[in-house]
BASEKE-409027 format. One record per residue (C-alpha): x, y, z; residue number from 1. Coordinates in steps of 0.1 Angstrom, whole numbers, plus 5000, padded with zeros to 4 digits. Example, Ala and Ser with C-alpha at 12.3 -4.5 7.8 and 13.67 -1.06 7.14 Angstrom:
2
((5123, 4955, 5078), 1) ((5137, 4989, 5071), 2) 
% end
This chain:
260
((5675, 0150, 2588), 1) ((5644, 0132, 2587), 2) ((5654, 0111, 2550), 3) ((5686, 0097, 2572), 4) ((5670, 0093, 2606), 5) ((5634, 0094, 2606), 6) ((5631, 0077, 2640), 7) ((5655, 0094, 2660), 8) ((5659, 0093, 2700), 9) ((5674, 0122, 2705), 10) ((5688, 0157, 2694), 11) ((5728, 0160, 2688), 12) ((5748, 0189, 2684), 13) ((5777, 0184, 2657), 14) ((5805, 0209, 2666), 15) ((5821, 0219, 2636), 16) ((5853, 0237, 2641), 17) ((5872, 0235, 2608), 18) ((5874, 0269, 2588), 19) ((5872, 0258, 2559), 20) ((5872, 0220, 2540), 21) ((5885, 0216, 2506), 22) ((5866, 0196, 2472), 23) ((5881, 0163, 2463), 24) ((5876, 0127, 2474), 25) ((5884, 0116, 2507), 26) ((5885, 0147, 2525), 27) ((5890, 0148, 2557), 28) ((5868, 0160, 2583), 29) ((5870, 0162, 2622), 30) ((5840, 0170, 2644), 31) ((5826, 0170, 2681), 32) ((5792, 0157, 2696), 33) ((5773, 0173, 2722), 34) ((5739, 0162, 2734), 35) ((5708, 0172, 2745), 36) ((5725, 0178, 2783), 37) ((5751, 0193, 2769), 38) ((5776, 0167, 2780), 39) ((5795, 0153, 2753), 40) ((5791, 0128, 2735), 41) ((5820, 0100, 2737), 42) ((5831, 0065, 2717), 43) ((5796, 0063, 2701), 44) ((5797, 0044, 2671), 45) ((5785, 0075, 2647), 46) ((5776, 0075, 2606), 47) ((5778, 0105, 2582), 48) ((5754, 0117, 2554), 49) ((5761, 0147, 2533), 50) ((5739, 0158, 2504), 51) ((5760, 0176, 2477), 52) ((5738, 0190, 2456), 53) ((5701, 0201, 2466), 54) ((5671, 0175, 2457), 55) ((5693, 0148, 2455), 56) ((5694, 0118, 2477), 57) ((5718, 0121, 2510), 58) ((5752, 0103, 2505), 59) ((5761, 0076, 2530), 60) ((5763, 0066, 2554), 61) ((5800, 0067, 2561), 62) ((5813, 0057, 2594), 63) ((5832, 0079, 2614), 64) ((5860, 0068, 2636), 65) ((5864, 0083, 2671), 66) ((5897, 0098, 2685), 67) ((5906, 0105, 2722), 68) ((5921, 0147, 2725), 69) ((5954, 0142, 2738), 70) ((5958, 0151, 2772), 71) ((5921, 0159, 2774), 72) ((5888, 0143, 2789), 73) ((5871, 0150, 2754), 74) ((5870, 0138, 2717), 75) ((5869, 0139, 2680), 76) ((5849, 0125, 2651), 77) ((5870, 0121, 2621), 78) ((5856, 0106, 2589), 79) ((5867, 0113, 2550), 80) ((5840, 0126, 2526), 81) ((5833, 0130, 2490), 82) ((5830, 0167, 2484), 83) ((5828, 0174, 2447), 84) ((5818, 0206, 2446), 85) ((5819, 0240, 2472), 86) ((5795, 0255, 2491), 87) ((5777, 0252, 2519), 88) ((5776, 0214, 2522), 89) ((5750, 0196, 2549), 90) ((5760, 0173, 2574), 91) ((5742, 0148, 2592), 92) ((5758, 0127, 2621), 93) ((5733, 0094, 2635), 94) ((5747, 0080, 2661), 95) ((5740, 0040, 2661), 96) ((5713, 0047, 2689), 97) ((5691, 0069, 2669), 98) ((5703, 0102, 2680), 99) ((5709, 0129, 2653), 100) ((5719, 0163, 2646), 101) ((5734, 0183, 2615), 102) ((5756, 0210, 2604), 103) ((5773, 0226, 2574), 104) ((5805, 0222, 2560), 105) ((5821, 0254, 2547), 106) ((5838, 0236, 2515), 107) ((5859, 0255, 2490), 108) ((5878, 0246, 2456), 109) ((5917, 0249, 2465), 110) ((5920, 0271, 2436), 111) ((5902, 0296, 2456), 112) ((5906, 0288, 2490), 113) ((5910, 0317, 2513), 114) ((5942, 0301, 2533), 115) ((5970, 0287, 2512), 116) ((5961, 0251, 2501), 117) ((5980, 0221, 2482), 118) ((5999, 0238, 2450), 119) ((6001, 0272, 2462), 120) ((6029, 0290, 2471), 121) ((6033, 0292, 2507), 122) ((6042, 0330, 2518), 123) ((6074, 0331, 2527), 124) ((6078, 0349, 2562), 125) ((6104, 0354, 2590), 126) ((6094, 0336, 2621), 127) ((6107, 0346, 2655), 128) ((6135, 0323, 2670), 129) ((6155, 0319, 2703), 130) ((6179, 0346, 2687), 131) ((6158, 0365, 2676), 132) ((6119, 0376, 2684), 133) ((6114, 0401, 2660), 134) ((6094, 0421, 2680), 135) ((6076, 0394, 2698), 136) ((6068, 0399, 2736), 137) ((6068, 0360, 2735), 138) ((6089, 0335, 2714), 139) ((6061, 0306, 2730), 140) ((6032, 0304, 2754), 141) ((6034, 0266, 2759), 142) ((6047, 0261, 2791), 143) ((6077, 0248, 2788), 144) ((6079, 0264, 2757), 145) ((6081, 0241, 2723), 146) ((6112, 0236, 2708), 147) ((6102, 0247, 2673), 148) ((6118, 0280, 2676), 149) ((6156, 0272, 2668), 150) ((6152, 0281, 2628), 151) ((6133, 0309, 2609), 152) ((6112, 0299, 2583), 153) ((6121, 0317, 2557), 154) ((6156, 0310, 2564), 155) ((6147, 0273, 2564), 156) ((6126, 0277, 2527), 157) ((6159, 0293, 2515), 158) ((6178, 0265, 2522), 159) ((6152, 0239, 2508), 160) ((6142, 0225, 2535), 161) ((6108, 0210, 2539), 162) ((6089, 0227, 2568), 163) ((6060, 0216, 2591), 164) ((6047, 0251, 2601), 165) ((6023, 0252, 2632), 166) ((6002, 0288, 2638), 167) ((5986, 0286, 2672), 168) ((5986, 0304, 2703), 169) ((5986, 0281, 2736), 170) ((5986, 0310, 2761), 171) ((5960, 0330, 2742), 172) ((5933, 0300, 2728), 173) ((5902, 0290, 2754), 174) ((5891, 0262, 2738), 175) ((5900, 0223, 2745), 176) ((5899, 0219, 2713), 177) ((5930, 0241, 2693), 178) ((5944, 0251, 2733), 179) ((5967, 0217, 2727), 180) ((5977, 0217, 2697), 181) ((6014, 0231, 2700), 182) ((6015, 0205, 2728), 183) ((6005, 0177, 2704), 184) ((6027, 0191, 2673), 185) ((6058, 0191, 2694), 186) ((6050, 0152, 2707), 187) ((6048, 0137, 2671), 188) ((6086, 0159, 2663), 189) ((6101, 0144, 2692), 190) ((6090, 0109, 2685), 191) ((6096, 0115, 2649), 192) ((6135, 0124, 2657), 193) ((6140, 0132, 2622), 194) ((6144, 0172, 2627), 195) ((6174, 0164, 2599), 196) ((6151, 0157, 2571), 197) ((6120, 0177, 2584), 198) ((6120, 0214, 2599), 199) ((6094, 0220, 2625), 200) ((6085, 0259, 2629), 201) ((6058, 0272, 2654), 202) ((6048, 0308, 2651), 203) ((6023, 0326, 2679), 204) ((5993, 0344, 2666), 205) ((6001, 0376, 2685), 206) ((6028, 0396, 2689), 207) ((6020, 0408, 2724), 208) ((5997, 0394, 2754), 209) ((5964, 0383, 2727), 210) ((5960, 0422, 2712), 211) ((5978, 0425, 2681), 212) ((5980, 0400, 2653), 213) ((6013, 0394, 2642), 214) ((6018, 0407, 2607), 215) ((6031, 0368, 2595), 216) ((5996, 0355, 2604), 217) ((5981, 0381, 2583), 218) ((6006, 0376, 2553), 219) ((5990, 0340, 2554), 220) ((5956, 0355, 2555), 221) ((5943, 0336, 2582), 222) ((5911, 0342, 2598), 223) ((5909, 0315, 2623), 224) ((5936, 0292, 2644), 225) ((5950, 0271, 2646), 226) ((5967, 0263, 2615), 227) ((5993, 0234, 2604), 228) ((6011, 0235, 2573), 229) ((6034, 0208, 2554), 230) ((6055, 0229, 2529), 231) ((6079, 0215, 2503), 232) ((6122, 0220, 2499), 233) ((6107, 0241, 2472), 234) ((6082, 0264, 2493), 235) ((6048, 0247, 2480), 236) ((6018, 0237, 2504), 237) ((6019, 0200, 2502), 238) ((5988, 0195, 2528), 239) ((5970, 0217, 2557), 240) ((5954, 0207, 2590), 241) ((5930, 0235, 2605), 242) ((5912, 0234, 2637), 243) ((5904, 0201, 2655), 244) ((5923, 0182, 2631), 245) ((5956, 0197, 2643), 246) ((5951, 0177, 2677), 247) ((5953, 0148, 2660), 248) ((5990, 0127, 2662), 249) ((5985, 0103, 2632), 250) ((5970, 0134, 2607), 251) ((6002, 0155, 2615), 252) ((6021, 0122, 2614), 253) ((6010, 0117, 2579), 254) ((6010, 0152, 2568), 255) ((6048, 0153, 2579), 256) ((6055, 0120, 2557), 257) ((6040, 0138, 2525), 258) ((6073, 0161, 2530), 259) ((6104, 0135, 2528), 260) 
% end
């Protein structure tokens, strides 16, 4: 901290909420600020420093741009990083005031990411629809409920069709943070308008009121939400959003232009 801000003003909290951030150039990476108060921190012009490998010099700094939450009084901190190798990957945030604060990124090779990544084969699983909820108390707890629930993804992955998969839980999630992200998935499909060429699924996380995890959920071997996928016609990951970055309209945008 002290190589990258030496004279800092103040103490910053950097809220990481991404599970998991893959190796490669230009990856992306969302975050949240809180200060000393506990208030957070909003529109600050803010620069990134990572060190990849210990006892060399910090990288940066690289600016990161700021993005209003839909819908929300809050933000996010989204800046692409150079992450050639996993592990547990420092952080640094400065704001241009002097203020500070770090964190760690969790970054992992896709090879052997724990949740499917770009190249693998997404698990194909039935998702509960309008004529069917498999066993699901609730097809959707966005109210009004989303309408990504007219096709079954599996069904959809048989018929080689390319599929934007959303697994969150509005009802069920307490945090400002994933809480909208069915909301904001189901904004950039309508203004797309292009359900023809790209299917939009959303499954729920449980199968009853925020108990039991659904069995799909599992299958996908996902231990955190939410989750955003943009599989292939032929059922391979093309690109994942997790956490914070599936609040974000111009990430899903682009993830969803990666599949046509």
């Amino acid at each position: 901290m002290n190589e990258v801000a030496p004279s800092r003003t103040g103490d910053l909290q950097v809220i990481n909420a991404s599970f998991e951030t893959l190796t490669g150039p230009t990856q992306l990476f969302a975050f949240g600020l809180v200060g000393a108060d506990n208030t957070p921190v909003i529109g600050a012009d803010v620069e990134v420093w990572t060190r990849t490998r210990e006892g060399e010099p910090a990288v940066g700094p690289v600016p990161a741009q700021f993005r209003e939450i839909p819908n929300q009084p809050l933000g996010l901190y989204v800046v692409r990083l150079d992450l050639p190798v996993a592990g547990a990957i420092p952080l640094a945030a400065v704001t241009s005031d002097g203020a500070a604060g770090q964190t760690a990124l969790r970054v992992a090779d896709p090879e052997t990411a724990t949740v499917p990544a770009a190249g693998d084969t997404a698990p194909v699983v039935a998702t509960p629809t309008t004529e069917d909820l498999l066993g699901f108390e609730r097809l959707c707890t966005l109210y009004p409920p989303c309408g990504m629930h007219k096709n079954s993804f599996d069904s959809l992955i048989a018929d080689g069709r390319p599929v934007m998969l959303s697994i969150a839980t509005p009802g069920f999630c307490e945090t400002a943070i994933c809480g909208p992200t069915v909301e904001v998935v189901e904004s950039v499909r309508t203004a797309r308008g292009d359900d023809d060429r790209v299917a939009w699924v959303h499954l729920e996380v449980f199968v009853d009121g925020g108990v039991t995890l659904a069995e799909q959920v599992t299958d996908w071997n996902l231990p955190s939400e939410p989750w955003l996928f943009g599989v292939g016609a032929d059922g391979t990951v093309v690109g994942r959003l997790d956490g914070p970055l599936t609040v974000l309209p111009e990430e899903i945008m682009a993830l969803a232009e990666q599949l046509v």
